[in-house]
N, C-alpha and C positions, 0 to 999 in steps of 0.2 A: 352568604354562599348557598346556593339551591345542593342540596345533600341527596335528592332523590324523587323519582317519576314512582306513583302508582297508579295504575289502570285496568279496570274491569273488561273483559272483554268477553261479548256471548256470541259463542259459536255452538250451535246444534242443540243439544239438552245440556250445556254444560256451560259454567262460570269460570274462565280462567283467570286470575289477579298475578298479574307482570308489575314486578319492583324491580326497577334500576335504579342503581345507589354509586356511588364513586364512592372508593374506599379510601382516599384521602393521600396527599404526599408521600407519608411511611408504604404506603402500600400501593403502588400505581396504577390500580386496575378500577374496571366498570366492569359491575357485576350485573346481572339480568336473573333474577328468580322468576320460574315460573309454579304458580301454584295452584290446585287445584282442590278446594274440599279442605282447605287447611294445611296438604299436603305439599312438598314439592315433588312436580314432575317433569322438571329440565331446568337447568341450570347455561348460562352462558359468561366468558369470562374475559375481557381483554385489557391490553396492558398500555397503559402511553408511558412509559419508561424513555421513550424517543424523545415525548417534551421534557427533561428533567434539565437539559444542558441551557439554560435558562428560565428569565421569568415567565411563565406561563399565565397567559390572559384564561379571564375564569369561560368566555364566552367558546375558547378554544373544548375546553372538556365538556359545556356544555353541549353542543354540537354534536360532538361522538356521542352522549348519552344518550341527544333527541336519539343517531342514525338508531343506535342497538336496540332502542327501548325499539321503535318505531319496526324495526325488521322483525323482531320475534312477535309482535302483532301481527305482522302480515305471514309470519311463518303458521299462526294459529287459525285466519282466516284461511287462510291455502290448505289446510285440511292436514300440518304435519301433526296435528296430535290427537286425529279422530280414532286410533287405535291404539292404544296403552298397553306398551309391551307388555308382554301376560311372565314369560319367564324371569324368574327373580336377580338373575346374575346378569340379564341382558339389561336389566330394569336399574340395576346397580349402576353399573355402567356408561349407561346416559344419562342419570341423572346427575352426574357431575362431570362436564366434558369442556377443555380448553379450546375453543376457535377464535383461529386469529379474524382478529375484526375486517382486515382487506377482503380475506376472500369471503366472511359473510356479506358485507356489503353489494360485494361484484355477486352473489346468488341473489340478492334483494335488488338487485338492480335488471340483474336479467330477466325475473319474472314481470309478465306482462301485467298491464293493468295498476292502478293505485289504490291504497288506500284509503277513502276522505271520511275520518273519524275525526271526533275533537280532540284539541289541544288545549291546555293552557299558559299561556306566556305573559311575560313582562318584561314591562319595555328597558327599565331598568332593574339592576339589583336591588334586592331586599335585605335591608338591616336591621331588623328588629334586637330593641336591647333593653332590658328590664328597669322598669320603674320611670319611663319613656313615653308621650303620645309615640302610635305607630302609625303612618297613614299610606296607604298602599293604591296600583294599581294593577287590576290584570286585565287580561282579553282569551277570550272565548273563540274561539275559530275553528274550522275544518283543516286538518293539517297538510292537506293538496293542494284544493282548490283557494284554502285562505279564506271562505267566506266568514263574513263572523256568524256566533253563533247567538242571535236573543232570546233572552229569557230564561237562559240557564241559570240554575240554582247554586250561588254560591255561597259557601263556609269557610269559616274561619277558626279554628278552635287550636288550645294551648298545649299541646301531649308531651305529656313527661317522661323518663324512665321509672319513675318514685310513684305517682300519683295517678289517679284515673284524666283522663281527656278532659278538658274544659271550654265548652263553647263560648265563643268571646262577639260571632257576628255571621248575620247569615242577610240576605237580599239574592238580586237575580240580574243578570247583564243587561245594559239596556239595546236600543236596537243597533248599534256598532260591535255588540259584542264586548262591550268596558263596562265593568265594573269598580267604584273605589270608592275605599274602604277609609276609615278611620276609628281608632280605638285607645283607650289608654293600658298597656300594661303591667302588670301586679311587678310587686319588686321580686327581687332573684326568689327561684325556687331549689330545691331541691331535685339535685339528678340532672339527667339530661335534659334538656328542654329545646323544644321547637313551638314554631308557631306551621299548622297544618291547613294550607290553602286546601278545600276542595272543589270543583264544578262538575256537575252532573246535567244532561240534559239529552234528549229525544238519541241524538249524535256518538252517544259515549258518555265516558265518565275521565277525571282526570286528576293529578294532584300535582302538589307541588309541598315539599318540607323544606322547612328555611329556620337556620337554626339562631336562638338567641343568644346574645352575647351578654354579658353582664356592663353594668354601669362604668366608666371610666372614671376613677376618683381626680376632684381637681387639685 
């Protein structure tokens, strides 16, 4: 199950890092931090409560993730947060605020223009599960226009809740844009654990966390 998008984004003198995470069945929502300096500086929040009256296809929430991840990037480039409310209660304020995702959408849709930064995708789900060969693929693209993107620098590495990061595998797309990977991984660890795709290149920066599951006993 893909648990979450992170993305760098440079507008002006400044590094904005946008994490969208789906908070999981118990809790129906897709979350957008945006951060700043370590800091966050706006928060976005929406609910699919509306899928709960059956099975819910995973590619359905990923979808809404790309739209939100995807809108408050272009909220950044559009220049909404080249001024940092300076008042502390107004600051309060916006930094944690509920918009229903229709109407941000239809604002992301109204504004002119697109924006063609990289993506990263796969073509299928990823199941990574301890003490398992993992062999994966992704693709590098522009997320407008589609083109791929080559020569982008990809990573792979093991992040725990318990332990520091473990790089497991690093190469670069070839000229389609595909990268794939194979690796053997370590048996169950401690704490949380994911396996952390990254790609970086001229276009953007991109991720993908994909969590591990433990072994099935026969």
């Amino acid at each position: 199950m893909i648990t979450g998008y992170n993305t760098d984004v440079r507008h002006g003198n400044r590094v904005f890092h946008v994490q969208t995470e789906d908070k999981g069945l118990g809790n129906p929502k897709i979350e957008t931090l945006i951060y700043v300096g370590g800091e966050i500086l706006d928060n976005y929040r929406s609910s699919y409560e509306d899928l709960l009256g059956g099975p819910i296809a995973e590619n359905v929430i990923q979808t809404r993730m790309d739209d939100q991840h995807k809108l408050v990037i272009r909220d950044i480039k559009n220049g909404k947060y080249d001024t940092t409310p300076g008042e502390t209660e107004h600051a309060e304020q916006t930094v944690f605020n509920d918009r229903p995702l229709d109407q941000a959408i239809l604002e992301y849709l109204q504004q002119e223009g697109d924006l063609d930064i990289l993506e990263l995708v796969v073509d299928e789900p990823l199941r990574p599960t301890f003490g398992s060969p993992f062999s994966f693929q992704v693709r590098a693209r522009l997320c407008v226009s589609q083109a791929p993107v080559a020569g982008a620098e990809i990573t792979l590495k093991l992040v725990s809740s318990l332990k520091k990061a473990m790089p497991l595998l690093t190469g670069r797309t070839d000229s389609e844009g595909l990268f794939a990977g194979h690796v053997e991984l370590p048996p169950s660890q401690p704490g949380h654990c994911a396996l952390l795709v990254g790609c970086t290149s001229d276009a953007g920066s991109d991720e993908l966390r994909v969590l591990i599951t433990a072994a099935r006993e026969a």
